[in-house]
Wavefront OBJ file of the C-alpha trace (Angstrom):
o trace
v 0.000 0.000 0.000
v 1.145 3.610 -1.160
v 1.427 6.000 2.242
v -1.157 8.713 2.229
v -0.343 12.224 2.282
v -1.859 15.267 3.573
v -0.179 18.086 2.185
v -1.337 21.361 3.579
v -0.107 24.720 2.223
v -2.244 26.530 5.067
v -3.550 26.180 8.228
v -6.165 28.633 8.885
v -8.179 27.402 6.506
v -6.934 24.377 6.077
v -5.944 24.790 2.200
v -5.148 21.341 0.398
v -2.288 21.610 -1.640
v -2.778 21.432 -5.565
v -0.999 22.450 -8.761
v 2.365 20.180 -8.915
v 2.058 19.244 -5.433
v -0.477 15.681 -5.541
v 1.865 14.476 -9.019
v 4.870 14.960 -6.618
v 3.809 12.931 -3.822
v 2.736 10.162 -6.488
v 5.768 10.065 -8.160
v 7.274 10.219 -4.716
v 5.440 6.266 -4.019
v 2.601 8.108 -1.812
v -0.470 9.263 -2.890
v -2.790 12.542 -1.786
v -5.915 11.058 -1.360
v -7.280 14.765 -0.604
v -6.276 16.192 -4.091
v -5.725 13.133 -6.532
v -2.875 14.319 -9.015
v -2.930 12.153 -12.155
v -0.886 13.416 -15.433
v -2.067 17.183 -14.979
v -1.372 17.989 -11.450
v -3.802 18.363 -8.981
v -5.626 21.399 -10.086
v -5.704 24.683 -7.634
v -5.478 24.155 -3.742
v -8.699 24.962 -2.036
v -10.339 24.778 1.220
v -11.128 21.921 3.314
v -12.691 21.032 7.033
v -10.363 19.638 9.505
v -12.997 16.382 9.246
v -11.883 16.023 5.891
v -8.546 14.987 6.935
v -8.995 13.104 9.895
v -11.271 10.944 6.886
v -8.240 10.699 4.491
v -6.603 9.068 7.356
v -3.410 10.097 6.070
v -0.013 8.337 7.354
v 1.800 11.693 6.830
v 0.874 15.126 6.902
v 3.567 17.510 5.825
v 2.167 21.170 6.466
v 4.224 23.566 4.129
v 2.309 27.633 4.284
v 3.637 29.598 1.699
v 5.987 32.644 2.992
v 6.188 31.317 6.727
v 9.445 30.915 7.922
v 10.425 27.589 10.168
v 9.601 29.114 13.357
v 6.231 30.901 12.328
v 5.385 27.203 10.587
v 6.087 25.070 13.433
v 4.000 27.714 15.953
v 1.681 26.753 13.446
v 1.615 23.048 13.670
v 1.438 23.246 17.194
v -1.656 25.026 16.780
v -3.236 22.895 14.771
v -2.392 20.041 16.619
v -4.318 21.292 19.129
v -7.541 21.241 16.776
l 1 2 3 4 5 6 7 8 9 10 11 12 13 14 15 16 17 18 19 20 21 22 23 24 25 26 27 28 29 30 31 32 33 34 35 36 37 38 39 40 41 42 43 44 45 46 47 48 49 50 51 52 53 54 55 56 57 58 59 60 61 62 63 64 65 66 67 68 69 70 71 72 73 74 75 76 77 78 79 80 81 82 83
């Protein structure tokens, strides 16, 4: 089985990562069960409910916002943790 992989480009909204990002993880072995790539990509990123991942019931979520730094990112997965 191919890991699943929650990739989320923001946290407040979640945003699901789209564009490149779903053909990466695939050609990476996993697959992004949230935003299915295929040959195309992903299409855009868009919203989701925190329910909507806890359903993926991913085996990884990598959380990557755009223009965060490290520190501002990880207060930010501490917060959602907490969700």
């Amino acid at each position: 089985r191919r890991p699943r992989v929650a990739f989320i480009e923001w946290s407040d909204p979640l945003y699901v990562g789209g564009h490149w990002t779903p053909q990466l993880i695939e050609r990476a072995g996993g697959e992004h069960p949230l935003n299915a790539g295929g040959e195309s990509g992903g299409g855009k990123s868009f919203p989701v409910p925190p329910s909507a991942v806890v359903e993926a019931d991913p085996d990884l979520v990598i959380l990557a916002p755009c223009g965060l730094t490290l520190d501002m990112t990880r207060r930010e997965a501490t917060a959602l943790a907490r969700t």
